[in-house]
N, C-alpha and C positions, 0 to 999 in steps of 0.2 A: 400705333406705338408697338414697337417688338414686345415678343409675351416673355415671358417669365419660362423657360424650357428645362433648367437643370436643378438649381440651386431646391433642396431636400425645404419638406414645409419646415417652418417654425424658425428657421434659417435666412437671417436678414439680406438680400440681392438686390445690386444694383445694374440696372439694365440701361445703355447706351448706346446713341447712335456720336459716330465720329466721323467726323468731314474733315477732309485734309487733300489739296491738290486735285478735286474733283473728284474722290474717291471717297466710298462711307462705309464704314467699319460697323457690326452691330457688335455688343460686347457684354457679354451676360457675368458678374461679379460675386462672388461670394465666401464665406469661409475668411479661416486667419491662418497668418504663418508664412512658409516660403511661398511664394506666386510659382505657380505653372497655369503657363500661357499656350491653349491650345487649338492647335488649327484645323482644318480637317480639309480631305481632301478633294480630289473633283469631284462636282455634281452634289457635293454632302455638304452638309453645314452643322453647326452647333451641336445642334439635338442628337444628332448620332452618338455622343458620347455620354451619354446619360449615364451608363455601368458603369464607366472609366471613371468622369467625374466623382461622382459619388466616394469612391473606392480612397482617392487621394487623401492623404493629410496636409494639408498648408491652404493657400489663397487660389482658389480656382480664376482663371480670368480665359474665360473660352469665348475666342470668334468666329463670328459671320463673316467670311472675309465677300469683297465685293460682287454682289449678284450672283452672292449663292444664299443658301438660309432664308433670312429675315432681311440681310440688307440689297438697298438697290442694288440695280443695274450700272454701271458707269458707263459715261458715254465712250468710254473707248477703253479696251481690255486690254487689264495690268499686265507687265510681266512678273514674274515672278521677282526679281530686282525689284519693284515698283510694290510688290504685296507688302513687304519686306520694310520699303523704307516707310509703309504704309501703317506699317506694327509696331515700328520703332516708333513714328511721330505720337501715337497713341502713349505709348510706353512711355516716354519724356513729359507728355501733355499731363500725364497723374503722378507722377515722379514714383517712377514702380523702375526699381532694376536687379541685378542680382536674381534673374528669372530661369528656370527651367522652362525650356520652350519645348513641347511636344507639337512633333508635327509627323499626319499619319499622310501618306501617299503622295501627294502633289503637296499637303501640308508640309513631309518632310525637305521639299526643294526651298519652300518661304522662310521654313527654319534656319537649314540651311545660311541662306542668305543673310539672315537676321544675324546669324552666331557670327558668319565673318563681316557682313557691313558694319555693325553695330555690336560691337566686343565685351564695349564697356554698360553693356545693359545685361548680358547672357551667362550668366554663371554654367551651366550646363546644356545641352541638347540631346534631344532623344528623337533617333528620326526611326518611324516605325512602318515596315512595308514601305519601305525609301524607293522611289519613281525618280526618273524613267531610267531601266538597263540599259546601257548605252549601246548593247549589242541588238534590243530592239527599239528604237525609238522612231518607231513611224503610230499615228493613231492606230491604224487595223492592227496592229499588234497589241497596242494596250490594250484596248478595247476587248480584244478577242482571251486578251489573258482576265480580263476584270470580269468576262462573263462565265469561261470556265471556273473560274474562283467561286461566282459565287451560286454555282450549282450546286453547293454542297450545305449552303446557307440554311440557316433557320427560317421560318417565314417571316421573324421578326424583325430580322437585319434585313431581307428581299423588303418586307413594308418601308421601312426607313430607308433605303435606298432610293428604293423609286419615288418614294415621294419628294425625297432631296433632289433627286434628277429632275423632277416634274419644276420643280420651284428654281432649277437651274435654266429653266427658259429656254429662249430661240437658242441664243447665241453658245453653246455649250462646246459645238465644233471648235468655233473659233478659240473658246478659251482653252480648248485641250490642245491646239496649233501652240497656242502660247505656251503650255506646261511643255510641249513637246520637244519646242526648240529648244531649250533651258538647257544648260550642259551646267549642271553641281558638279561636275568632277573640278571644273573650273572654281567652285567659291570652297571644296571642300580641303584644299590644302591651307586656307585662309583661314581656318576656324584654329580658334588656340584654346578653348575649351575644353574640358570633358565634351567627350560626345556617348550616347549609348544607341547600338544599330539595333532595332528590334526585329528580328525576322519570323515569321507563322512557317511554320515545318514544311509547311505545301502550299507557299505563298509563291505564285505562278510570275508575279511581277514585281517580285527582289529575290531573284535568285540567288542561289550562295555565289555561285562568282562577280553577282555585283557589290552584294554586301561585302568580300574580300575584298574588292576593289575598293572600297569604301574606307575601310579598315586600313588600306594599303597609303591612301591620300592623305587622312585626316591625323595630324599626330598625335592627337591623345584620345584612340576611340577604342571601345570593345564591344564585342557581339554574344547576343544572347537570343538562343533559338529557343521558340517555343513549345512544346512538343502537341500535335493534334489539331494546330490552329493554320487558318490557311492568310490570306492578307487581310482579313476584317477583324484582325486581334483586337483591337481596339474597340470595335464595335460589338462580337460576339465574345460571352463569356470574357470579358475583362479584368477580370481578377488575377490570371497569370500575368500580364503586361502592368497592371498596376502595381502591383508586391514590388516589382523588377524596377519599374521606374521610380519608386518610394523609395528604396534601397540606394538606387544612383544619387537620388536627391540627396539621402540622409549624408552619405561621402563627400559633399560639396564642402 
């Protein structure tokens, strides 16, 4: 059974696996109030947002999204379309809408998607360290931006990282082929929500001209740089990205 990763002791959680179209969601629950539903990104699962979580005010509902985290493998790798309608079937199945979806790197593309497939479930969006620059969207470039990045890491995010890559298995190439073809610039005029761009001052892979770009597409979005943090805002010292997102939320 999936373990119990975020939700504070004393603090009632419910923990979930979800099957839908051969795909299985792991789903950690806890808290009351507005739902932020958050995703994380390649190689990463759940548990990296320990700080994040914690931090928020309302209904935590953070995923394992498929063969990463806690949950299986599926036999054949989602697209990013596919994670999407995979969050949305979740999100209908417990009648949860009206959601802040957070979604940090590859999480921000599922977001993405979610906000425009699925309109009438998304009150807000926050895509944080938003993947992939469209000016580099080959693997070896992310890759190479994701390791510069996080040379400057804590050894706390470097632990949680690699242990999330390790539990990302064989097939990890392939699912970054899938992240990589994914063009958001395409679902990002389709969002009618708030959106909020979260960008790390020295975050190698959402550079500010993609984040304008971004900004340029989506018609109701604004951007907020972090000062000091580089793409693992979410992960390291999370406290500036939460205030920031707390604040977006309380506007809804």
């Amino acid at each position: 059974m999936p373990s119990r990763l975020l939700a504070p002791e004393g603090i009632p959680a419910s923990i979930q696996e979800f099957e839908h179209g051969g795909a299985t969601l792991v789903v950690e629950r806890f808290g009351q109030g507005r739902p932020f539903v958050v995703l994380h990104g390649i190689g990463m699962g759940r548990s990296v947002f320990l700080d994040l979580t914690g931090r928020l005010r309302g209904e935590v509902v953070a995923v394992d999204l498929p063969g990463f985290g806690e949950a299986p493998e599926p036999v054949r790798t989602l697209t990013m379309e596919r994670h999407a309608d995979l969050v949305a079937a979740y999100l209908r199945s417990v009648d949860l809408n009206g959601v802040v979806v957070i979604g940090h790197s590859m999480g921000s593309q599922v977001a993405a998607e979610l906000a425009a497939r699925h309109p009438e479930l998304v009150a807000g969006a926050v895509l944080a360290g938003p993947s992939v620059n469209s000016a580099a969207r080959t693997i070896g470039a992310q890759a190479g931006y994701l390791l510069w990045d996080l040379l400057g890491e804590s050894p706390v995010v470097l632990w949680r990282g690699a242990r999330e890559y390790l539990r990302g298995g064989p097939h990890l190439i392939r699912k970054m082929r899938a992240m990589i073809v994914h063009r958001p610039e395409d679902a990002f005029p389709r969002i009618d929500c708030p959106v909020l761009v979260l960008r790390g001052e020295s975050d190698p892979l959402a550079p500010m001209s993609w984040c304008e770009e971004i900004l340029d597409l989506v018609p109701d979005a604004e951007l907020e740089v972090i000062r000091g943090h580089g793409h693992e805002t979410l992960i390291s010292d999370a406290s500036p990205a939460a205030e920031l997102i707390q604040a977006f939320a309380d506007r809804l």
